[in-house]
C-alpha positions in Angstrom: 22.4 -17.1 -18.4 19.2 -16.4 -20.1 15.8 -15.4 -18.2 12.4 -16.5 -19.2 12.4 -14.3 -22.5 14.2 -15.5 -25.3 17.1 -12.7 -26.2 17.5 -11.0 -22.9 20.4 -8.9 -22.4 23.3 -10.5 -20.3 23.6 -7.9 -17.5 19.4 -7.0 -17.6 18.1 -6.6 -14.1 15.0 -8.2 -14.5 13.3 -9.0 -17.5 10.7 -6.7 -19.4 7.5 -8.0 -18.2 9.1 -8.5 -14.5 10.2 -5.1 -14.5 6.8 -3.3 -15.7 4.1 -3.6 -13.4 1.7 -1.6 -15.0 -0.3 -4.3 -16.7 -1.2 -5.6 -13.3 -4.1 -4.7 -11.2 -2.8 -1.9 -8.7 -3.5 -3.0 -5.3 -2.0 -6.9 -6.1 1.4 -4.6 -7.7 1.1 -2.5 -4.4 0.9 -5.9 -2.5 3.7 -7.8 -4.6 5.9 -4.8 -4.2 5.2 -3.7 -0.6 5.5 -7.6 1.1 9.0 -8.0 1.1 9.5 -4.8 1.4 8.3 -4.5 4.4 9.6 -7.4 5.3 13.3 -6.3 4.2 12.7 -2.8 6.6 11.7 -5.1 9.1 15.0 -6.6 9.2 17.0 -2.9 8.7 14.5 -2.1 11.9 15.3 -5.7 13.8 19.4 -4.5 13.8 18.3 -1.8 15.8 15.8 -3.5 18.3 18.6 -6.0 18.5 21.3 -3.5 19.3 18.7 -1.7 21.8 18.1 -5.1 23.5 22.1 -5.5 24.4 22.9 -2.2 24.7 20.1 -1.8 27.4 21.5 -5.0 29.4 24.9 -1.9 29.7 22.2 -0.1 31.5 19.5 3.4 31.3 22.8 5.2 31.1 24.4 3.6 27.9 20.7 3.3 26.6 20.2 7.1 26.6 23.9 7.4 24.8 22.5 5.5 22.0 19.2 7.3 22.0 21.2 10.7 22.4 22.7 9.5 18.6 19.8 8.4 17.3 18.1 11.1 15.8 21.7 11.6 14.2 21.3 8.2 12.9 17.8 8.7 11.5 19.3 11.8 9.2 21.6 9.7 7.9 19.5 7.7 6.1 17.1 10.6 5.7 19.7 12.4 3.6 20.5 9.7 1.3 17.2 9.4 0.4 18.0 12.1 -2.4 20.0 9.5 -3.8 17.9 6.6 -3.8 14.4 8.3 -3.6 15.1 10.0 -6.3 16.7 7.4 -8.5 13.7 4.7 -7.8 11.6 7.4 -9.3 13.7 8.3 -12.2 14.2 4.5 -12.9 10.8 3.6 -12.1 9.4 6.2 -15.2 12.3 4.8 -17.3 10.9 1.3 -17.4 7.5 2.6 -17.7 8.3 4.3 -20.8 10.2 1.2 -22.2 13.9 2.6 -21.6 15.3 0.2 -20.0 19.4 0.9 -21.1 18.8 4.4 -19.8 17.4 3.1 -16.3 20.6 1.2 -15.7 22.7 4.1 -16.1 20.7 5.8 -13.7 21.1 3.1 -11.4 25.1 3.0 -11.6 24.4 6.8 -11.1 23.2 6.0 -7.6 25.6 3.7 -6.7 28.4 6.3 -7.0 26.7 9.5 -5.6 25.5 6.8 -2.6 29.3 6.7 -1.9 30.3 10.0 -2.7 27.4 11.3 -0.1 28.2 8.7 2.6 32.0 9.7 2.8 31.3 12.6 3.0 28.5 12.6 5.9 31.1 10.3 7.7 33.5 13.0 7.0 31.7 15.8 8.8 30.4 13.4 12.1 34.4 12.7 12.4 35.4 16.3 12.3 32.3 18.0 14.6 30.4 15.0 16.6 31.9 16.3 20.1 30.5 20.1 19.7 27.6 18.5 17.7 26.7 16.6 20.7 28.0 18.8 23.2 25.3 21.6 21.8 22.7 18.8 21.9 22.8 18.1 25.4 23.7 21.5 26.5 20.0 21.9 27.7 20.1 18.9 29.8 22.4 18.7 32.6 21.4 15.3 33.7 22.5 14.3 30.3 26.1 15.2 30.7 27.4 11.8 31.8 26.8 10.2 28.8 28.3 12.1 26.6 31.7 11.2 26.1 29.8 7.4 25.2 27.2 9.1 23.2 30.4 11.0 21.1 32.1 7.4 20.7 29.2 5.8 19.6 28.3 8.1 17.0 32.0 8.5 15.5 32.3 4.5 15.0 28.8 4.5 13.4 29.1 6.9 11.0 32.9 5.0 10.2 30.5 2.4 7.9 28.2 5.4 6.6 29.3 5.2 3.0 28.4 1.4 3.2 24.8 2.6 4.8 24.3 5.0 2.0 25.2 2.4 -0.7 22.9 -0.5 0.5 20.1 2.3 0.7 20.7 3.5 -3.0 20.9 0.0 -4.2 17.8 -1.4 -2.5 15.8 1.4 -4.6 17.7 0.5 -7.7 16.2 -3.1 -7.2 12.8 -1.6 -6.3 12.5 0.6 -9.0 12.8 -2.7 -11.2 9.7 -4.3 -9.2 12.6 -6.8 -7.4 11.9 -6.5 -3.5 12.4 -9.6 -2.7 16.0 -9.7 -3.5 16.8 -6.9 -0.3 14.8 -9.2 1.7 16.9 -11.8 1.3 20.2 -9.8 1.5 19.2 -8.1 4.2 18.8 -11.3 6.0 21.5 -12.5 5.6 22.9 -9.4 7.3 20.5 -9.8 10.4 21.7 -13.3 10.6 25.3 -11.6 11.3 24.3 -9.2 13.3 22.5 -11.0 15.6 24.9 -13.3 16.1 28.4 -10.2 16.8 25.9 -8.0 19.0 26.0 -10.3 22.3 29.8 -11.0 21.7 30.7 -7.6 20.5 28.7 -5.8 23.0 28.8 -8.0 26.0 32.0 -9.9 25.1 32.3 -13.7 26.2 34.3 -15.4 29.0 37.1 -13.4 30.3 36.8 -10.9 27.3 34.3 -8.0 28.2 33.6 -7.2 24.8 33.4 -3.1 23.4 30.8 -2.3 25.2 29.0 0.9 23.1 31.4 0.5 20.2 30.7 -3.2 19.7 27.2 -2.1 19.0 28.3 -0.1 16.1 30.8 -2.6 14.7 27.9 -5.3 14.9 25.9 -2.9 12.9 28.8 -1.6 10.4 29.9 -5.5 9.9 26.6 -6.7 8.8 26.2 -4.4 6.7 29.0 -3.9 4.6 28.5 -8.4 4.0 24.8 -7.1 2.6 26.6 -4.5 0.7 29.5 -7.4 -1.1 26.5 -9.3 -1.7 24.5 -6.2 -3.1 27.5 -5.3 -5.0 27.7 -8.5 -6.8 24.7 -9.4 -7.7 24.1 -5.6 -8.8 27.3 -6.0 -11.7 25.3 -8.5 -13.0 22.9 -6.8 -13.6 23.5 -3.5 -14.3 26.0 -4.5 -16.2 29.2 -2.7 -17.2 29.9 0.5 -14.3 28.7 3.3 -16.9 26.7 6.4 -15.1 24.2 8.6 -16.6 25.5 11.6 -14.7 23.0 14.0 -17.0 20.5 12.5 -15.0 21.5 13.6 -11.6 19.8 16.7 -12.0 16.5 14.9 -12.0 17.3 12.5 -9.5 18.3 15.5 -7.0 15.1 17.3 -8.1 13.1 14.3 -6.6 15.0 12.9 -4.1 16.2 16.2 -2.4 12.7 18.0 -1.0 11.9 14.2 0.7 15.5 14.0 1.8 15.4 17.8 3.5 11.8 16.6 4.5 13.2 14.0 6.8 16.3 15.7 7.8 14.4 19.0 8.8 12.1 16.2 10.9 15.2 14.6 12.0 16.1 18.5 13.3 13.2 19.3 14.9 13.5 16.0 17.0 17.0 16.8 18.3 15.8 20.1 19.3 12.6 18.4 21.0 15.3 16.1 22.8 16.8 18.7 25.4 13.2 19.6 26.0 12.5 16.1 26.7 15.7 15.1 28.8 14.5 18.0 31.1 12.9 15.4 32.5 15.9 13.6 33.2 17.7 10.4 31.6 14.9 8.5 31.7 12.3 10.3 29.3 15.3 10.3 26.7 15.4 6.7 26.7 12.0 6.7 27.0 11.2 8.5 23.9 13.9 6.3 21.8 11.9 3.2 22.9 8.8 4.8 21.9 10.5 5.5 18.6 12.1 2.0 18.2 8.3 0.1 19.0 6.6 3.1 16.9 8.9 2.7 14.1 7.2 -1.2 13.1 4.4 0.8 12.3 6.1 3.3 10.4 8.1 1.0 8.2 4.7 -0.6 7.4 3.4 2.4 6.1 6.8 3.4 4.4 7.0 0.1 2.9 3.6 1.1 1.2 5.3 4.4 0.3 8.0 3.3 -1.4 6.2 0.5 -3.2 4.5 3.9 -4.4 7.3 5.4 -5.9 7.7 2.3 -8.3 4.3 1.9 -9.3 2.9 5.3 -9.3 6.6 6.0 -11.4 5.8 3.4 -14.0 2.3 4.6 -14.6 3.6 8.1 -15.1 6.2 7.1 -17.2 3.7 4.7 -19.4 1.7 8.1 -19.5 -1.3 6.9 -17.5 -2.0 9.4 -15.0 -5.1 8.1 -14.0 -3.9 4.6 -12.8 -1.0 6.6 -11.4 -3.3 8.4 -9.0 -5.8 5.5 -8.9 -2.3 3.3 -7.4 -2.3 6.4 -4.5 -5.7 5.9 -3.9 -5.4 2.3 -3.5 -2.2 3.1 -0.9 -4.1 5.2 1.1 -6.7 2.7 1.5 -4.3 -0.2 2.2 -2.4 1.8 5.0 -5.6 3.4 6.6 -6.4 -0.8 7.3 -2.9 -1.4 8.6 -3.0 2.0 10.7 -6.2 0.9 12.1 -4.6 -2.1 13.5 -1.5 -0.8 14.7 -3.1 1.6 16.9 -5.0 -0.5 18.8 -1.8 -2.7 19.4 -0.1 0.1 20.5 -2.6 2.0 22.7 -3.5 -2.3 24.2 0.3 -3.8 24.0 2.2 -0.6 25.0 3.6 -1.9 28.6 4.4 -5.4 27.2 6.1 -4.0 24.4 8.3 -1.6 26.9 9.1 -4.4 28.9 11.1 -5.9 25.9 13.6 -3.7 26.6 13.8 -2.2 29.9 12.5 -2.3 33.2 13.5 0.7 34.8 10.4 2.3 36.3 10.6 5.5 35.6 11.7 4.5 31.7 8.3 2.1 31.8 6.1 4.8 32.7 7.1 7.5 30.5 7.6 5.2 27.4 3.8 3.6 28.3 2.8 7.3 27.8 4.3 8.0 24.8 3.1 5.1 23.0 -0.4 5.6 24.0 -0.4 9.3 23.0 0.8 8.2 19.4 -1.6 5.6 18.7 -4.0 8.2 18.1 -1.9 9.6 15.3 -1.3 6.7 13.7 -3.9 6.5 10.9 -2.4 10.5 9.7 1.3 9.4 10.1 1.0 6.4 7.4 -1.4 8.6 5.1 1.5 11.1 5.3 4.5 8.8 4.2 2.2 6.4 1.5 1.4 10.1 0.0 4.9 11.4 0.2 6.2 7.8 -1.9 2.9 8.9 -4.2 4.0 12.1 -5.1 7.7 11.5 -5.3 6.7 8.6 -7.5 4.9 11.4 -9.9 8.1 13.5 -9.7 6.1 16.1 -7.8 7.4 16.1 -4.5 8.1 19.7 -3.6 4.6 21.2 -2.3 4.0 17.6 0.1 7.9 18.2 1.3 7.2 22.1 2.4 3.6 21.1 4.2 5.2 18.6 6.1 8.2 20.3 6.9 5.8 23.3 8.1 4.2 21.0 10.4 7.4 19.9 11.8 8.4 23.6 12.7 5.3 24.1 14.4 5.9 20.9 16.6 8.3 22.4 19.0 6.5 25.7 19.4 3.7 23.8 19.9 5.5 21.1 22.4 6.9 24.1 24.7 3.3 25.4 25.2 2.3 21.9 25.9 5.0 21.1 28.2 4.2 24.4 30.0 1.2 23.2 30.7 1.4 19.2 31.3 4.8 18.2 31.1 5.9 15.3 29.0 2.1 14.2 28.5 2.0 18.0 26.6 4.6 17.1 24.8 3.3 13.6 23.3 0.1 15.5 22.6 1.4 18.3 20.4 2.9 15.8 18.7 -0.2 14.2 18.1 -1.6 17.0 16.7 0.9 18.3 14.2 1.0 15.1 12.7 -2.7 14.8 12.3 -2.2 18.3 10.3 0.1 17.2 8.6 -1.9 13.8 7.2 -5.1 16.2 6.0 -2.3 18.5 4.8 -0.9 15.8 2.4 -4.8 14.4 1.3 -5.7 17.8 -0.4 -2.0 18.3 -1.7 -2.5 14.2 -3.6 -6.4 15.2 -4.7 -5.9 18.8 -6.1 -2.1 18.2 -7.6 -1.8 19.1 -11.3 0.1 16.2 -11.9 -2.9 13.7 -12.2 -4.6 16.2 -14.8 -4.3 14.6 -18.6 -2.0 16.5 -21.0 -3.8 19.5 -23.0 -4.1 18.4 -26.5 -2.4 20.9 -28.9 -3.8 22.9 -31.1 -4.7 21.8 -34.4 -4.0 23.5 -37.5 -6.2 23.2 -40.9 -3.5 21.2 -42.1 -3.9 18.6 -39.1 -7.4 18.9 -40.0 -7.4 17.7 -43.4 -4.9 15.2 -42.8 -6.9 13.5 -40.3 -10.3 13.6 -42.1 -9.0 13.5 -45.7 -9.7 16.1 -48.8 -13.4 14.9 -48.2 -14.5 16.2 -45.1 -15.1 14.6 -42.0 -18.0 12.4 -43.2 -15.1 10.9 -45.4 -14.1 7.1 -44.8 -11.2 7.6 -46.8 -9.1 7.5 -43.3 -10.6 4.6 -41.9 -10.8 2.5 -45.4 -7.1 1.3 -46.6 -8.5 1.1 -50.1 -10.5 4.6 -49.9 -8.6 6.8 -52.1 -6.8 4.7 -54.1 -6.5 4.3 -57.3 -9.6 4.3 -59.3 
């Protein structure tokens, strides 16, 4: 079937003038880009706030199992975003520059490295998740009895990672073509599921008692793998035929890899933070994977803005127009500092209502109250960080951003054992706060003083180029600007 212009390829993903944003004033792209996305990682965020909501009715114990995994969880998806970071970029410039055949062989490119990276990820949980986990809560006593659970949990997760990893890629393939509102959908369609197997899978129904920690993870895998038949599909047409540009991997992993080890190494420092936290028992580990579940609304916000990023700043770049690609980051900036500004004040206001959601253990309450109050004041810096990371992963520069914030996430667990030494979990939350504020100012000068924005030298000209450009007349000539100048005559 045929799209709006006349001669469009069967198989085409979008049309041209879908596809290319660039002719469109940069904060309504930004907007028309970063809506549904934001809506569609509200969704992939709503699985886990439903999944946290059942899973706490097994109790603070089970909770802290899944909390244990989380930051396991989190890498996941950190890590295959050198597959589909990457790709959005490379297939973001492609468009911009008019290729659009080569941008779909990027794309199939990312749906078979998405898989290939996802089996093997799931490979590697399967084969060392009980020493993995065992070394993770070695610090921690009190964390002990739920780790056989924690082990469980993780191994069934990571059974649908190659699914995870696919839907991922393919949502950036869409992006890169300016179509978010097609993962919206998709993915609601898989909330929809999971909403409706978490109660029965979890908590089972009449005389059944369900799976209790594992029928979290099947509700998750499930739903997931009907958004990724569905992404599949509709992908095949079009994409077209299944033929990968594998000369472009190089690129895409040049791109996608410094964010990817960016998030992982963040990932990291988090599970090393964790024993340090759940010295404080079971409850300040759940406590701090509810503060990262309420937080994380916020953060998909700003990472919806990020992303958007990587498609529009990409498509500027690739037209050649550096300065609307750097005039799209400025416009992000701006767009998240408003957001930012509202999202602290609901979290420093809202913070024991929000809690409340989803437990009402006392001890959990308090700590998690804490948390979220201490990182409302980091707020504004943690959304200029991840708008600036899309921005410059957009521009294919995102190596310098990836090593300051990966320096600032080495610093935060010095800096939270000095803090903890002298305020407990509240010194904690506060370095924290402070090496993500450095790392925001960090990421402003590397976006203003980057090379990348700077115009292209023009090259030298020879006396040939000279004379061909004014004619044998000299510069006052009009013979170049005059079709009949020079004729005959």
């Amino acid at each position: 079937m045929k799209g709006p212009l006349s001669g469009e390829r069967k198989g085409a993903p979008v049309n041209a003038s879908q596809a290319n944003l660039t002719h469109l004033p940069l904060r309504r792209a930004l907007l028309q880009l970063c809506i549904p996305l934001t809506g569609a990682m509200t969704l992939e965020t709503a699985f886990n706030f439903v999944n946290g909501y059942w899973v706490g009715k097994l109790g603070t114990a089970a909770l802290a199992a899944v909390n244990l995994c989380s930051f396991t969880i989190w890498m996941l998806f950190a890590l295959t975003g050198m597959i589909s970071t990457g790709a959005n970029s490379v297939i973001a410039q492609r468009v911009g520059a008019g290729q659009e055949e080569e941008g779909r062989r990027v794309g199939w490119l990312a749906v078979a490295a998405g898989v290939g990276l996802g089996s093997v990820l799931c490979l590697l949980i399967q084969l060392f998740a009980d020493p993995y986990l065992t070394w993770q809560a070695s610090h921690n006593p009190e964390v002990q009895p739920v780790l056989k659970e924690g082990t469980l949990y993780l191994r069934q997760v990571f059974w649908f990672a190659p699914i995870f990893c696919l839907n991922e890629c393919m949502s950036g393939i869409l992006r890169a073509y300016g179509d978010t509102r097609t993962p919206l959908r998709l993915y609601a369609i898989g909330f929809a599921v999971n909403f409706t197997l978490d109660p029965l899978l979890i908590l089972g129904f009449g005389s059944w008692k369900g799976f209790g920690l594992r029928g979290a993870a099947y509700a998750s895998g499930f739903s997931f793998l009907c958004v990724s038949v569905l992404f599949v599909i509709l992908l095949q047409r079009r994409l077209g035929n299944f033929r990968p540009a594998w000369r472009w991997l190089g690129e895409v992993l040049r791109i996608g890899l410094p964010t990817a080890l960016t998030a992982a190494f963040f990932c990291l420092i988090y599970m090393l933070m964790a024993p340090l936290v759940g010295s404080y028992g079971p409850s300040a580990l759940a406590a701090l994977g509810l503060g990262h579940r309420i937080e994380s609304f916020s953060y998909l916000v700003s990472h919806g803005l990020g992303v958007a990023s990587i498609t529009l700043v990409g498509q500027h770049m690739g037209a050649g127009d550096r300065r609307k690609a750097y005039q799209a980051g400025e416009q992000a900036v701006y767009l998240v500092s408003v957001l930012m500004a509202v999202s602290s004040l609901a979290l420093f206001v809202f913070a024991r209502p929000m809690v409340l959601i989803f437990s009402s253990d006392p001890e959990v309450l308090e700590k998690a109250v804490h948390y979220l109050r201490w990182m409302s004041l980091c707020q504004w810096s943690t959304g200029v960080s991840v708008v600036l990371e899309g921005v410059m992963s957009g521009a294919g520069r995102p190596l310098l951003a990836g090593l300051a914030a990966s320096g600032c996430a080495a610093v935060r667990l010095p800096m939270a054992r000095f803090g903890a030494s002298l305020y407990q979990l509240n010194g904690i939350w506060a370095a924290m706060v402070a090496s993500r504020s450095l790392e925001g100012l960090l990421y402003l000068i590397i976006f203003a003083r980057s090379s990348v924005w700077r115009p292209d030298p023009e090259p030298s000209r020879t006396m040939g180029d000279a004379i061909l450009e004014t004619g044998p007349s000299g510069p006052n000539s009009n013979s170049s600007s005059n079709p009949g100048a020079g004729g005959g005559g």
